[in-house]
C-alpha positions as CSV (number, residue, x, y, z in Angstrom):
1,X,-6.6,-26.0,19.2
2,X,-8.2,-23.4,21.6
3,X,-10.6,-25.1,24.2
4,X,-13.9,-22.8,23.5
5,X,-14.7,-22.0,27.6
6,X,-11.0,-20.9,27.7
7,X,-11.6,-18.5,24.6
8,X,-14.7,-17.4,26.1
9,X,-12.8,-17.0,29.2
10,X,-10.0,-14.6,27.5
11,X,-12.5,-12.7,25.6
12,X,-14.8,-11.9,28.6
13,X,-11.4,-10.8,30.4
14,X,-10.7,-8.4,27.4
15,X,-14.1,-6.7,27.6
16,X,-14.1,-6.1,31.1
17,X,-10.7,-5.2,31.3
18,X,-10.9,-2.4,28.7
19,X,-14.2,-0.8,30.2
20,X,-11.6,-0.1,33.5
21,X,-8.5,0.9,30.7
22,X,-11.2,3.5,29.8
23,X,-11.4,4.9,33.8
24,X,-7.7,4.9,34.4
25,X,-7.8,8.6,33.1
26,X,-9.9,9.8,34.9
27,X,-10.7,11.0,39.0
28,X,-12.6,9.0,41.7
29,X,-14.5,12.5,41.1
30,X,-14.8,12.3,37.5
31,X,-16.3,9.6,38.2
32,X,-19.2,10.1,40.6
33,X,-20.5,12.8,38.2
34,X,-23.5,13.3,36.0
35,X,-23.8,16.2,33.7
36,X,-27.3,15.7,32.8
37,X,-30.0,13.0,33.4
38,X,-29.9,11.6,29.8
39,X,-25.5,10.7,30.9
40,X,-24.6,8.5,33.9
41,X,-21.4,9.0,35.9
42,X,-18.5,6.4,35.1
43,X,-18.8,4.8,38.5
44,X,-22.4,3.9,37.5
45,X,-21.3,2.6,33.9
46,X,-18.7,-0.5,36.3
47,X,-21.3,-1.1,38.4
48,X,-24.4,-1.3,36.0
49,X,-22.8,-3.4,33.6
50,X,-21.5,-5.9,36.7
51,X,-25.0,-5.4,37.3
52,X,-26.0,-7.2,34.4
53,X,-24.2,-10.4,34.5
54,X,-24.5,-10.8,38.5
55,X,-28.7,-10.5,37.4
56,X,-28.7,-12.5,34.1
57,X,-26.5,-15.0,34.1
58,X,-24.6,-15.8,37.6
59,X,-27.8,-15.7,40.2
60,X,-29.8,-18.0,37.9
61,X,-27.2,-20.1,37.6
62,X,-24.7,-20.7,40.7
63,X,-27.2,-20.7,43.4
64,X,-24.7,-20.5,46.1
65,X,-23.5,-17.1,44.7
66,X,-24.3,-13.7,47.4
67,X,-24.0,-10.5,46.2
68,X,-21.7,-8.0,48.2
69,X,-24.8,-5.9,48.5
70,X,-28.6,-6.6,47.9
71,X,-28.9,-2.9,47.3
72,X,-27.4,-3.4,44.5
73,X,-30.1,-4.8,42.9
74,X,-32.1,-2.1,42.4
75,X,-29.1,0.7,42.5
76,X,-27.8,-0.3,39.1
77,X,-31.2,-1.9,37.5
78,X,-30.9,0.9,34.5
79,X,-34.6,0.4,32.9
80,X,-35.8,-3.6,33.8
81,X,-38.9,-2.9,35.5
82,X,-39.3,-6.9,35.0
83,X,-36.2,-7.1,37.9
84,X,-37.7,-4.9,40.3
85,X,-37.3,-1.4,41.9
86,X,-34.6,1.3,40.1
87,X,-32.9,4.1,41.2
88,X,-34.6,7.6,39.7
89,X,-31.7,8.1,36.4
90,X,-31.2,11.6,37.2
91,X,-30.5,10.9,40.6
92,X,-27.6,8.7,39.6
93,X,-24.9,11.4,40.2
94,X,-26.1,12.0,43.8
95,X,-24.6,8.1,44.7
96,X,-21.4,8.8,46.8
97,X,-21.9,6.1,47.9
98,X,-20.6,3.3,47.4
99,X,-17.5,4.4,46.5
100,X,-15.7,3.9,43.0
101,X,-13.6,1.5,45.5
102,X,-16.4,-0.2,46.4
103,X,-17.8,-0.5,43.1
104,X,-14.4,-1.4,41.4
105,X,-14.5,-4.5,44.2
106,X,-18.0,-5.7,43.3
107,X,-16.6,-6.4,39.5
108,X,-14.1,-8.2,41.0
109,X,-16.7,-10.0,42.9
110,X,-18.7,-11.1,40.0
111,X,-16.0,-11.4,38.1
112,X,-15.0,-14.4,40.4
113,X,-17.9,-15.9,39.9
114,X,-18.4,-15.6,36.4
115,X,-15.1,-16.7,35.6
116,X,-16.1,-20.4,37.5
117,X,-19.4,-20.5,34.8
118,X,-17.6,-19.5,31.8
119,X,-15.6,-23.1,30.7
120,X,-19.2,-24.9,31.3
121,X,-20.8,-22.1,29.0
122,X,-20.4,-23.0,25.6
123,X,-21.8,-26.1,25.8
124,X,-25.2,-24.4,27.2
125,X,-26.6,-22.2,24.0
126,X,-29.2,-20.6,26.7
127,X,-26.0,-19.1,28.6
128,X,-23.7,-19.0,26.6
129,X,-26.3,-16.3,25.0
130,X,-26.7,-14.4,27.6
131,X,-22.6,-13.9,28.1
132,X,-22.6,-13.3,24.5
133,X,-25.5,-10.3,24.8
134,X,-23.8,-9.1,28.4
135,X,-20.0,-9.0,26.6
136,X,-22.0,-6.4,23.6
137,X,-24.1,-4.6,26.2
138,X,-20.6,-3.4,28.2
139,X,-19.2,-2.6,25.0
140,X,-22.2,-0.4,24.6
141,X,-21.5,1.4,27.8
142,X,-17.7,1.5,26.9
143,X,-18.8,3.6,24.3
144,X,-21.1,5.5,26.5
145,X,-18.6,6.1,29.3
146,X,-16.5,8.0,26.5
147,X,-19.4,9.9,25.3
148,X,-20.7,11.1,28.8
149,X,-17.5,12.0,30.3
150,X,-17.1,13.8,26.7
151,X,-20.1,16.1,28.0
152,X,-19.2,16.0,32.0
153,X,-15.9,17.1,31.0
154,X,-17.5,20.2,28.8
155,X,-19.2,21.4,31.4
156,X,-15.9,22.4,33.0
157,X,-14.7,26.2,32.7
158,X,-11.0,24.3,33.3
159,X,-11.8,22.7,29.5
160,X,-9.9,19.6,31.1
161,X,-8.7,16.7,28.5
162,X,-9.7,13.3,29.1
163,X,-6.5,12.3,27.4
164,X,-4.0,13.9,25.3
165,X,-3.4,11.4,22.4
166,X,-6.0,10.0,20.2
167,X,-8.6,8.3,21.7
168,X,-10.3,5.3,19.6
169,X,-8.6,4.0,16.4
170,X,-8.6,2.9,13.2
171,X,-10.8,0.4,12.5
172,X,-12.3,-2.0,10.4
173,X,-15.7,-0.2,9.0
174,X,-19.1,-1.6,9.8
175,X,-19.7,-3.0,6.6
176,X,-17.0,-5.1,7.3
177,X,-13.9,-4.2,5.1
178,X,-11.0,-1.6,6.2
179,X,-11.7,1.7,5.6
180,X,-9.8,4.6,4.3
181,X,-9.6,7.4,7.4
182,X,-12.7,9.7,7.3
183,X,-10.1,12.4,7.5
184,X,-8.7,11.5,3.8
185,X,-11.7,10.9,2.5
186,X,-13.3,13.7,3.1
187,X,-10.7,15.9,0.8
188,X,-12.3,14.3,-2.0
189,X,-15.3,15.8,-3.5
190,X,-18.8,14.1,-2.9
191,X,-18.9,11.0,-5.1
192,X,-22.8,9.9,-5.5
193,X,-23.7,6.6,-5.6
194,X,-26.3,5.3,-7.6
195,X,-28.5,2.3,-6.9
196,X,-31.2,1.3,-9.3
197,X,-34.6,0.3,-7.8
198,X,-34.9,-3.4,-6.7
199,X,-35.5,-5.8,-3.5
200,X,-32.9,-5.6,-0.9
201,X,-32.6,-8.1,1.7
202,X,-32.0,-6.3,5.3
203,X,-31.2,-7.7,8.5
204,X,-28.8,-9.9,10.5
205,X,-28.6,-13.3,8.5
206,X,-28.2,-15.5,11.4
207,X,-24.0,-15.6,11.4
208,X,-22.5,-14.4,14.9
209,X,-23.9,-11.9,17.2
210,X,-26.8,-9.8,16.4
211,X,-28.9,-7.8,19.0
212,X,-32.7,-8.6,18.4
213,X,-33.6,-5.5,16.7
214,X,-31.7,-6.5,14.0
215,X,-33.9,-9.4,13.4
216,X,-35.4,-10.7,11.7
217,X,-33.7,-10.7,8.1
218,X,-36.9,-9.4,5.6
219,X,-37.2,-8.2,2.0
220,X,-37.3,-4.3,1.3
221,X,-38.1,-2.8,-2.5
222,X,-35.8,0.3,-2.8
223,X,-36.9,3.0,-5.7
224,X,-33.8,4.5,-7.2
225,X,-31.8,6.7,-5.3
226,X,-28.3,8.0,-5.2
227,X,-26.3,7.9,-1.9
228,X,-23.5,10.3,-0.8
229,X,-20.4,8.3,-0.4
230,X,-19.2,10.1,2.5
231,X,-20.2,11.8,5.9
232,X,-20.8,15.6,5.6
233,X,-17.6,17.3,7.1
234,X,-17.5,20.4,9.8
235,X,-16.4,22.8,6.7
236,X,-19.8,21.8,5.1
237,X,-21.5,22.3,8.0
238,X,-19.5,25.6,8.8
239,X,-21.2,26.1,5.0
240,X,-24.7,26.2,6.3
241,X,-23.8,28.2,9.2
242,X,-22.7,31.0,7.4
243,X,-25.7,30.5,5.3
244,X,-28.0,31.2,8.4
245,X,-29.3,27.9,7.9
246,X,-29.8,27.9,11.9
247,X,-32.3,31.1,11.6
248,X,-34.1,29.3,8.5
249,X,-37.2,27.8,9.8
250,X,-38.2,26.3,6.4
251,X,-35.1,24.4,6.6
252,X,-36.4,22.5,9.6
253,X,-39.4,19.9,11.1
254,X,-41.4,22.2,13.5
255,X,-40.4,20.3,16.5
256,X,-36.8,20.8,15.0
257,X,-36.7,24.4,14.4
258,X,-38.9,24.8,18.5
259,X,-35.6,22.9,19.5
260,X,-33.6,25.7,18.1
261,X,-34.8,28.6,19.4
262,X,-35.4,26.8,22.7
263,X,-31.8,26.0,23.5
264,X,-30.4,28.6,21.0
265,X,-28.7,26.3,18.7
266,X,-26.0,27.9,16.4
267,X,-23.4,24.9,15.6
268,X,-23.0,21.5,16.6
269,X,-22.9,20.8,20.4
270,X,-19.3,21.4,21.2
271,X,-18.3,24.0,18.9
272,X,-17.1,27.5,20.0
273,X,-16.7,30.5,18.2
274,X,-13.2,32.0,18.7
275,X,-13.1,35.4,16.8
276,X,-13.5,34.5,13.1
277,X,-13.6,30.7,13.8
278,X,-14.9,27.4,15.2
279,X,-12.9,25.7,17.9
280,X,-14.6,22.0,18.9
281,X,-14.2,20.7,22.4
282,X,-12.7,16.9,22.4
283,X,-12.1,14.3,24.5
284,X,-8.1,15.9,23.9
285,X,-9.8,19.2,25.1
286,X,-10.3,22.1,22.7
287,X,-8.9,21.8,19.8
288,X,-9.0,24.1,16.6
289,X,-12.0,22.8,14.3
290,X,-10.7,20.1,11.6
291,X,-12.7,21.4,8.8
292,X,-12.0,17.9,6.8
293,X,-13.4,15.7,9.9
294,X,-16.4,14.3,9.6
295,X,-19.1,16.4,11.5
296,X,-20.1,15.2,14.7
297,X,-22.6,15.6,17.8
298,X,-25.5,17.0,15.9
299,X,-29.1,15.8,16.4
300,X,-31.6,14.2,13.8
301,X,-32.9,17.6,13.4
302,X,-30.0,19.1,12.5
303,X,-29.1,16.6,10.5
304,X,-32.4,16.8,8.1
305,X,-32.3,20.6,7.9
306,X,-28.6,20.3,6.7
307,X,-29.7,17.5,4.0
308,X,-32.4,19.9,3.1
309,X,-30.4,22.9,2.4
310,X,-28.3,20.7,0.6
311,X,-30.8,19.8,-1.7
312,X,-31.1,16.1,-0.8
313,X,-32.3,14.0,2.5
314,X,-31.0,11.4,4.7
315,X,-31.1,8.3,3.5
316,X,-33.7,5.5,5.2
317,X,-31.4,3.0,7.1
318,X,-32.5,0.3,4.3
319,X,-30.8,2.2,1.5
320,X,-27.9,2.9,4.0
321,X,-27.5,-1.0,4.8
322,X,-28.5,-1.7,1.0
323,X,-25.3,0.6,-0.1
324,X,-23.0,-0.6,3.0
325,X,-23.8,-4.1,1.5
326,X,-21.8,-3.3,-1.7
327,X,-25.1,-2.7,-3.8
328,X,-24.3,0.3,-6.5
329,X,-21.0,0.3,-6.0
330,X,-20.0,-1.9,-9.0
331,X,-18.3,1.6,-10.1
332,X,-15.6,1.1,-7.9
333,X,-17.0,3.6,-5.3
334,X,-17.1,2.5,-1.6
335,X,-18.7,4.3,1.1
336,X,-15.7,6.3,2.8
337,X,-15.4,7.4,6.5
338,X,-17.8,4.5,7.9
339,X,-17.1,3.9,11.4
340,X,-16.1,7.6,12.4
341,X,-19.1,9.3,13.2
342,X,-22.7,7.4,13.4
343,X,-24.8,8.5,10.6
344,X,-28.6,9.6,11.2
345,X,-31.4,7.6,8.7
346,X,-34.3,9.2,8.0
347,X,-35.9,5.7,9.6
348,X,-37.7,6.0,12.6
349,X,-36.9,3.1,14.9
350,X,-39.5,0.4,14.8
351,X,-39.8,-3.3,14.8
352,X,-38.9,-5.1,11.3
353,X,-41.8,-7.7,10.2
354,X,-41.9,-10.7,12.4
355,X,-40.0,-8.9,15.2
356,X,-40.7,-11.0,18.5
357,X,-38.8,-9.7,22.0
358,X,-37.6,-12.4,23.9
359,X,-39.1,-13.2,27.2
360,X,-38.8,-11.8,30.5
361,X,-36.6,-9.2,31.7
362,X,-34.3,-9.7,28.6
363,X,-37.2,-8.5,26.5
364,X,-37.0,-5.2,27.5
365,X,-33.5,-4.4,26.3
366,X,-34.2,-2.6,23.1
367,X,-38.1,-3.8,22.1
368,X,-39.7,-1.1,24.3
369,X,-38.0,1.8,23.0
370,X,-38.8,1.8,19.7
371,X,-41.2,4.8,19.7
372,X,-40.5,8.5,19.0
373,X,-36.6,7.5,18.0
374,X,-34.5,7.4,15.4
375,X,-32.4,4.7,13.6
376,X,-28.7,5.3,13.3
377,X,-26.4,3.2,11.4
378,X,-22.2,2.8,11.1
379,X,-20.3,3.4,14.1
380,X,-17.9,6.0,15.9
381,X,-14.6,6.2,16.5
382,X,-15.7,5.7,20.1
383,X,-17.0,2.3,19.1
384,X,-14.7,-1.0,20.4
385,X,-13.3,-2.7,18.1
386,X,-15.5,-5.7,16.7
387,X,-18.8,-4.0,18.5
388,X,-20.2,-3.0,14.8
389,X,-22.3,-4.3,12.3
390,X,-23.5,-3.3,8.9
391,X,-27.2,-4.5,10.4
392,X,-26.8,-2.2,13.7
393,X,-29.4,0.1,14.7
394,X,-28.5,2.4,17.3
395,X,-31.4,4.8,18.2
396,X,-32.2,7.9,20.0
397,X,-34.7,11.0,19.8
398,X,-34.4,13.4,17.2
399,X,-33.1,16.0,19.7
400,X,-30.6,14.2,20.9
401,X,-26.8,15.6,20.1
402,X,-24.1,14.2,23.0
């Protein structure tokens, strides 16, 4: 029989020990870089998420704890203006100091201290909460470390590999039964799956870890509809390139088609054209362009305008959660490829019926940003393990393609 503070013990050593596993590739320098203000550098990924639990759970609690550095309170305060001051986010790349030394010795630090709360925690539902939301939120950033050093490392003439082998793995999908590789999948021609109208039931039902915006479970009516049971590929995509679909402004939203001609988009974000074909830059450098891989790093926009010269749309996140739920698929046709890539809903992010944010600082984690986004649902193959849900809603702004 496992003592619960001891599991809870293991588990927070896991998660914090894979978000420095995810560093070891990579420079003191890689780290201290930011490629754009919407990325932070590595170094600020360790500290921020120490950040979290030396503000949330071990200052409230263990009032005998001292942090290394006050400065740190407001250095690595990402967005909780309920905390205090914060560092400008485009500015995080200009922090040489402290060092990624330094930093790596402050999650040791409050690592210490955590590690002394941790066997009380489970009997206290109020903190054991909070370690439960902290252990998720670095698993966000693990994720996000992978996908901003993805971009920092584009940026580099060198086209440097963050690691040669395959980064992520196989997984368990986010509707929560093993999936056949996206790679497989997608040999076999689109199957559509149909759902007849009826209520759905959407949301987190109460069992394990949900983030609030999945909350609270509610009642949806669904017309008819037919879902794709796969993710588009990059030779589908390569399809409507070839089919000027970029230079096609009745393809796209206004704002989407402004985007285009702004930044000059031709192809997903790291494609290249090499003579006659696409090359994509990946976290194992460049790589020639799998045309049977799911299609990646391609904004909301781009997404619609592609489901529009397709002759069909993107799904809303309820009949994307309705079908990852098993509904229509009584003809033996699962959704394929779930987990690879994150899959854009037509939704836009908003609060479901009854949706209350918690109070204080805590509050502010995902409530407040649910204007002018989008809902996206799955997972990526740059997801940890476990992280997923078939209730998760990730969200960003339409434009957004990193």
């Amino acid at each position: 029989m496992v003592d619960p503070g001891e599991a809870l013990a293991a588990r927070y050593r896991r998660v914090r020990a894979r978000t420095e596993a995810l560093i070891a590739p990579l420079s003191a320098e890689d780290c201290a870089l930011q490629s754009m203000p919407d990325a932070s550098p590595a170094k600020w990924h360790l500290a921020h998420t120490t950040w979290f639990f030396e503000t949330f759970v071990v200052t409230p609690v263990d009032g005998l704890y001292r942090s290394p550095d006050r400065v740190y309170r407001s250095l690595f305060n990402s967005y909780y203006h309920a905390v205090g001051a914060r560092h400008p986010r485009p500015e995080r790349g200009l922090l040489s100091r402290p060092s990624l030394a330094e930093v790596l010795d402050y999650r040791m630090h409050v690592d210490t201290a955590m590690l002394r709360l941790l066997p009380d925690a489970p009997g206290d539902d109020r903190l054991r909460d909070l370690i439960e939301l902290g252990l998720h939120h670095e698993q966000q950033h693990q994720e996000l470390i992978l996908t901003d050093i993805l971009h920092l490392l584009s940026r580099n003439p060198l086209r440097p590999a963050y690691a040669r082998s395959k980064v992520g793995a196989t997984r368990a999908g986010a509707s929560g039964g093993a999936q056949a590789s996206a790679h497989v999948a997608a040999h076999a021609p689109t199957v559509w799956i149909e759902c007849s109208p009826g209520i759905a039931m959407i949301g987190h039902d109460g069992d394990g870890f949900a983030f609030d915006n999945e909350c609270p479970r509610h009642r949806v009516w669904l017309d008819a509809f037919a879902m794709a049971s796969r993710p588009v590929t990059n030779a589908e995509l390569a399809a409507f390139i070839d089919d000027d679909g970029y230079r096609r402004p009745e393809l796209w939203m206004s704002s989407g088609y402004d985007a285009v001609t702004a930044n000059a988009w031709h192809a997903p974000l790291y494609w290249e054209r090499m003579q006659d074909a696409f090359a994509e830059f990946t976290l194992r450098g460049l790589e020639a362009l799998d045309p049977a891989r799911p299609v990646a790093h391609v904004s909301w926009f781009e997404a619609d305008a592609y489901a529009r010269w397709a002759g069909a749309r993107l799904p809303t996140e309820f009949e994307w959660e309705a079908v990852a739920r098993g509904r229509g698929a009584s003809g033996g046709v699962p959704m394929a490829g779930v987990g690879e890539v994150w899959e854009w809903a037509s939704s836009s992010y908003a609060p479901y019926p009854g949706f209350r944010p918690a109070g204080g600082a805590i509050g502010e984690y995902n409530g407040k940003f649910m204007c002018n986004q989008y809902v996206l649902r799955g997972a990526s193959a740059a997801t940890p393990t476990g992280h997923s849900r078939m209730t998760y809603r990730n969200f960003f702004p339409p434009e957004t393609r990193w």
